[in-house]
N, C-alpha and C positions, 0 to 999 in steps of 0.2 A: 307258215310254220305250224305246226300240229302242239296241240299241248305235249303228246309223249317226247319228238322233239327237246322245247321247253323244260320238260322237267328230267333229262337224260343227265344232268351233270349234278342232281342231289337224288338222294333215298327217300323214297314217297312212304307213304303206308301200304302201299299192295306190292312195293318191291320189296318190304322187307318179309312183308307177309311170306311171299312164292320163296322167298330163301328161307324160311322158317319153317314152311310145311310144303312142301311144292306139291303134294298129293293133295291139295283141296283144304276143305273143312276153313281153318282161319281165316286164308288167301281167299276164299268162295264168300266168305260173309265181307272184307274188306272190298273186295270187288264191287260187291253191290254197294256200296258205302259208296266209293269211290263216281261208281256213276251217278248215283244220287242226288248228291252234292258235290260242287263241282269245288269248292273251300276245300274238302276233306280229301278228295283228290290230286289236288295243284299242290299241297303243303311238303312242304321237308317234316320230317321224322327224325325227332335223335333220342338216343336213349340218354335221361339225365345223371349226373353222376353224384346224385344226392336219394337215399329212398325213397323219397320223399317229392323230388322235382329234379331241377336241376339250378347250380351256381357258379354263373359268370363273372367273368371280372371287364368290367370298360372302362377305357380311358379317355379319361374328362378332361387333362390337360397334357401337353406334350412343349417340351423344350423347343424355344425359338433360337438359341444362339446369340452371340453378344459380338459385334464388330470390334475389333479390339486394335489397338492402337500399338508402335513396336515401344519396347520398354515397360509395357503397362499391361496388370492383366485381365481377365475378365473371372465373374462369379460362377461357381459350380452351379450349374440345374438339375431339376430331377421331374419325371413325368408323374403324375399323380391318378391313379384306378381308384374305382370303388365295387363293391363286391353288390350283386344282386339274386336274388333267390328267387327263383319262381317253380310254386309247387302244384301239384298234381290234383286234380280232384278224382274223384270215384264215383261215374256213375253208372246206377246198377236198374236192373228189372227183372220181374219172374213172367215168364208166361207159364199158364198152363190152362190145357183144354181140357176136359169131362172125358173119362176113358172111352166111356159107351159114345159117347157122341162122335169122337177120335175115328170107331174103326165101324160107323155106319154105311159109309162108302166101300167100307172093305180095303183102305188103303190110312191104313191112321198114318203112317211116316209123310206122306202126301199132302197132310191133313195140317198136321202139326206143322212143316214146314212151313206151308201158306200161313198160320199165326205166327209162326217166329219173323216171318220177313217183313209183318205189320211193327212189329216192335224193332226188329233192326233199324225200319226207315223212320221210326219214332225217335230214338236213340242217336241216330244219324242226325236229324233236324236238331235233335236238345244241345248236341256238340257243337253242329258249326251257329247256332245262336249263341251259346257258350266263347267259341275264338272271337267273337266281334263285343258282346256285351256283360258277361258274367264280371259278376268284383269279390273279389276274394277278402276286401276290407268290411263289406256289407255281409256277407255269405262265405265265412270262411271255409267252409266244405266245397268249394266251387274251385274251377284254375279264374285268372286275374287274365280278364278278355282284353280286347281294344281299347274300343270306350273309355274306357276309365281309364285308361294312360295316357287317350288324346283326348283330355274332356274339358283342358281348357284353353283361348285363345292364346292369353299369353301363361305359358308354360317352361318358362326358362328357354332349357336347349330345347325344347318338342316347338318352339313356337313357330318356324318355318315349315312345321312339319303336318301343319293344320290352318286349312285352308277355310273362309266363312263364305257360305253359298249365299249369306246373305236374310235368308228367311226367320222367323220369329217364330214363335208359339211356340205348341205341341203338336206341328204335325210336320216334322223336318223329316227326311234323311241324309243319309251320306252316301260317298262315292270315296273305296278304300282303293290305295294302291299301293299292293304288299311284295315285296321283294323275296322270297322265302331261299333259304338257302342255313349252312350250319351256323353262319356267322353273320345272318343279318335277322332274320325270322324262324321259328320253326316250332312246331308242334314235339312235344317232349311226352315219355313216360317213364316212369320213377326205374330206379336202375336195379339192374337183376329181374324188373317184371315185362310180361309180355307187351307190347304194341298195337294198341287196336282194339277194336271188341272183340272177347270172348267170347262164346258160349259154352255152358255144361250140361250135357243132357243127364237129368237127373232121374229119368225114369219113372215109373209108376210110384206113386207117393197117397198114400190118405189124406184129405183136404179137411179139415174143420170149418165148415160154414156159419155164417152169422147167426146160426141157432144153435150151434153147439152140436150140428147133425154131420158124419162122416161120408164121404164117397170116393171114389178113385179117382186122380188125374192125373197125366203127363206133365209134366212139369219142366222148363227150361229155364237157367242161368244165368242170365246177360250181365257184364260188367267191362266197365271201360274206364280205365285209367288216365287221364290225356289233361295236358295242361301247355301253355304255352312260355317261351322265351323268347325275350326280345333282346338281340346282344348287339344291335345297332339302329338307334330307334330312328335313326336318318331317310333308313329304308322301311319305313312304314310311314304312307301321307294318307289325311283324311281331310276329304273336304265336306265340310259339316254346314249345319243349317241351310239344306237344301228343303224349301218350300214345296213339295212335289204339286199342291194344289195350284201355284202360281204357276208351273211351267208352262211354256209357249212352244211352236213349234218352230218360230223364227226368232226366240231370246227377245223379242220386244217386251217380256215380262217376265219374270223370276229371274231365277239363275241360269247365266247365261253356261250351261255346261263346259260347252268346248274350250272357251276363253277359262275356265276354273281348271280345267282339265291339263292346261297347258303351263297354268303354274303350279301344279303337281308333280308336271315332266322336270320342269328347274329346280323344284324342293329338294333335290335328290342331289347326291353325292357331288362336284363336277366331276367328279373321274367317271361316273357312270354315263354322264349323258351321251346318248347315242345305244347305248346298252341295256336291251330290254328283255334279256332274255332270259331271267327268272324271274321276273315282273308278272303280273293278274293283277289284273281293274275287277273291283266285286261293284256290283249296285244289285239294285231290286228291279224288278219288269219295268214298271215306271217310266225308272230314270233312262233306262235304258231304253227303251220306245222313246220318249225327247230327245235325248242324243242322238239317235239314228236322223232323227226327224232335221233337227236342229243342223246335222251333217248338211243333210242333204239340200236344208236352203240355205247354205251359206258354200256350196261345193266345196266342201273342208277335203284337201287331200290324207288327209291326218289321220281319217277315219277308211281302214280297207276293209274289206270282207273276203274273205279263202274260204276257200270248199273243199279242204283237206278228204278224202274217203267219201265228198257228199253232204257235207254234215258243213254247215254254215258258221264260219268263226268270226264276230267282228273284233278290229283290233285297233288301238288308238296309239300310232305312233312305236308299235312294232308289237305291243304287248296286248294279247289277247283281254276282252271283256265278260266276263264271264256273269250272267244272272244268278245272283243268289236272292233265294224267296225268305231266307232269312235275315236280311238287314232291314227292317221296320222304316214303318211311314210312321210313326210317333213318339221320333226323338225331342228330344226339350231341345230349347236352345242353350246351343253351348257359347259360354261368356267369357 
């Protein structure tokens, strides 16, 4: 199954894009985004309905029913929500190039593009670091990433939801498996504003240099609104203190992936088991080179590989894995 497949039954950021500008411009710079990073890709999109973010309501308790007896009666219930807020951060950059330098080539819009695309995939990399580890408690200018929601063993309700690879120190990662959808995960921006990065071409501008000396530059506007919601934190598993220096290629040492992999698949809802089809497994190169590895000498059927259009997708148990070079090799260990 192809990721487009996959993500056909929620609103990504480059679908809302081409319904927002179908002529290019937004949809052209999301696209690139989109291939980039394969997080900023795979994710739901909803607009939040706060300016600010967006606020859910989840329910924490629900009525069991009382067996009741004839002649006798039983107590009223009632389900019990709480309200959660997750707000938006703003992040921004200017590029700009030297007029004269611009149109040496004789082609300055050519010029200028090739630096804005440095800074989109810049912006692109700060965001999906941002969905896995930004804290909005530490840096309240930032959205409130993963991490810090699954960042401890036991965690009340999150505690099935986070899995211990096992490893110490500082030099852990993890292996995330995100559900995205309007009502289990999804990337949010603040309501009435755009989705995605911006750009503004601001045109030829005077620059004041650090001696207080003038010249001409191009100058470009980048800003991106984006921040995440979790309105069912069931579907979000992380399996944490993964030693990447200890991994082996037969599990006789570290974390044994597949085997942590499989109690990831049972973390999950029961109503979903068997249903993987808004699911993405994130890791980094790494982990994902010992999995592969790890598959292959233990003949795990569990691990497929498709060649959708050519292009090599592996998948664990139905749900595509996808490398993200943003999940770090020097997480702390989580307690």
């Amino acid at each position: 199954m192809t990721t487009a497949a996959l993500t056909a039954t929620y609103t990504t950021l480059l679908d809302w894009a081409k319904v927002q500008d179908p002529d290019g411009g937004i949809a052209d710079i999301i696209e690139v985004l989109a291939k980039s990073n394969p997080v900023i890709g795979d994710a739901n999109v909803l607009e939040g309905n706060l300016p600010t973010g967006h606020r859910s309501v989840q329910r924490t308790t629900q009525p069991s029913g009382s067996w009741r007896k004839l002649n006798l009666g039983v107590a009223s219930e009632k389900s019990t929500s709480e309200q959660f807020d997750d707000t938006c951060g703003m992040l921004e950059s200017y590029s700009q190039v030297d007029k004269d330098l611009a149109i040496l080539n004789g082609n300055s819009a050519a010029f200028r593009a090739s630096e804005d695309n440095a800074f989109i995939a810049g912006l692109n990399s700060a965001a999906a670091t941002a969905i896995f580890y930004s804290n909005s408690m530490t840096d309240p200018e930032k959205m409130h990433g993963l991490a810090p929601r699954y960042g401890h063993l036991t965690a009340g309700g999150y505690d099935n939801q986070i899995i211990n690879g096992g490893g110490s120190g500082s030099d852990n990662t993890s292996v995330w498996f995100i559900t995205w959808g309007p009502k289990t995960c999804t990337l949010i921006y603040p309501k009435g504003s755009l989705a995605g990065l911006t750009s503004t071409d601001l045109g030829e501008v005077t620059n004041v240099d650090s001696s207080g000396l003038m010249h001409q530059v191009y100058r470009t506007h980048f800003q991106w609104k984006l921040g995440l919601a979790l309105m069912d934190y069931r579907y979000v598993i992380r399996i944490c203190n993964i030693d990447h220096s200890q991994l082996t290629a037969d599990a006789s040492g570290g974390a044994d992936l597949l085997d942590k992999m499989t109690d990831a698949y049972y973390a999950r809802p029961t109503g979903s088991y068997g249903d993987m089809g808004k699911t993405f497994i994130y890791c980094n190169p790494t982990v994902a080179k010992f999995l592969h590895k790890q598959a292959q000498n233990k003949g795990n059927v569990n691990l497929t590989i498709d060649n959708p259009a050519g292009t090599p997708i592996v998948s664990f148990l139905g749900a595509p894995i996808h490398v993200c070079d943003n999940i770090t090799y020097a997480e702390a260990t989580v307690a």
